[in-house]
SERO-4910 file (N, C-alpha, C, O; in steps of 0.05 Angstrom, whole numbers):
BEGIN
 pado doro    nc1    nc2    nc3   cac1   cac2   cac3    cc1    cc2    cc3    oc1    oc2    oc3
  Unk    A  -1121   -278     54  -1143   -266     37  -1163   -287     30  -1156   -308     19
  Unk    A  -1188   -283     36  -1212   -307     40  -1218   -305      4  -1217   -322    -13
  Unk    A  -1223   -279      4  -1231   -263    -31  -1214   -285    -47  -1222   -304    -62
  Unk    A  -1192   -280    -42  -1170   -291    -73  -1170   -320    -64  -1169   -335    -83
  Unk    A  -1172   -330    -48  -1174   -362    -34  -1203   -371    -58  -1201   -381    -80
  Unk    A  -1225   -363    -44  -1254   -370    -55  -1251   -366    -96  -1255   -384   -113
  Unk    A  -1243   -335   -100  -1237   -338   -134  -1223   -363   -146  -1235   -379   -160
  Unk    A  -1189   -365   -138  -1185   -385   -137  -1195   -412   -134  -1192   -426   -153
  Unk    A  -1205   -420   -117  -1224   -448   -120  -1250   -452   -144  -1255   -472   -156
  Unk    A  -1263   -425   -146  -1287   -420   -164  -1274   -433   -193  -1281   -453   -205
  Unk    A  -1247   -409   -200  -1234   -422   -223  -1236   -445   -227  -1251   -456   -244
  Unk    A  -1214   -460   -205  -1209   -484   -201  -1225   -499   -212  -1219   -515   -230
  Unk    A  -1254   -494   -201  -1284   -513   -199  -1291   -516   -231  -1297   -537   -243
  Unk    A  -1286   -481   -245  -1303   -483   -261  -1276   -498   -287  -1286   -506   -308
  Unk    A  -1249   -501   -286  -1237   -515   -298  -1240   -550   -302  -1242   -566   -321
  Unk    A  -1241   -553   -271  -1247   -585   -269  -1270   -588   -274  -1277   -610   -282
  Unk    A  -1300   -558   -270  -1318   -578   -281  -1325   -593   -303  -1348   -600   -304
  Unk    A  -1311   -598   -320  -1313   -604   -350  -1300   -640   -343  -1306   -662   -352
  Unk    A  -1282   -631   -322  -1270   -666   -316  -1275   -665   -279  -1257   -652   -268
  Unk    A  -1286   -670   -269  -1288   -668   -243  -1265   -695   -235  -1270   -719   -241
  Unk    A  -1246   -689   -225  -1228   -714   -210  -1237   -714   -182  -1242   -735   -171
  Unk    A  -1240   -686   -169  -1241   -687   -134  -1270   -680   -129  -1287   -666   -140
  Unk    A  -1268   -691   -114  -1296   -686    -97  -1302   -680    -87  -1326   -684    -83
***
């Protein structure tokens, strides 16, 4: 599933953006 892959990362993004570790 590309859908729940991409949400997942968005999350991801918008959690770490506050601390970005990866790049």
């Amino acid at each position: 599933n590309i859908k729940t892959r991409e949400v997942g990362q968005v999350k991801h993004r918008s959690a770490v953006d506050s601390t970005p570790k990866i790049l």
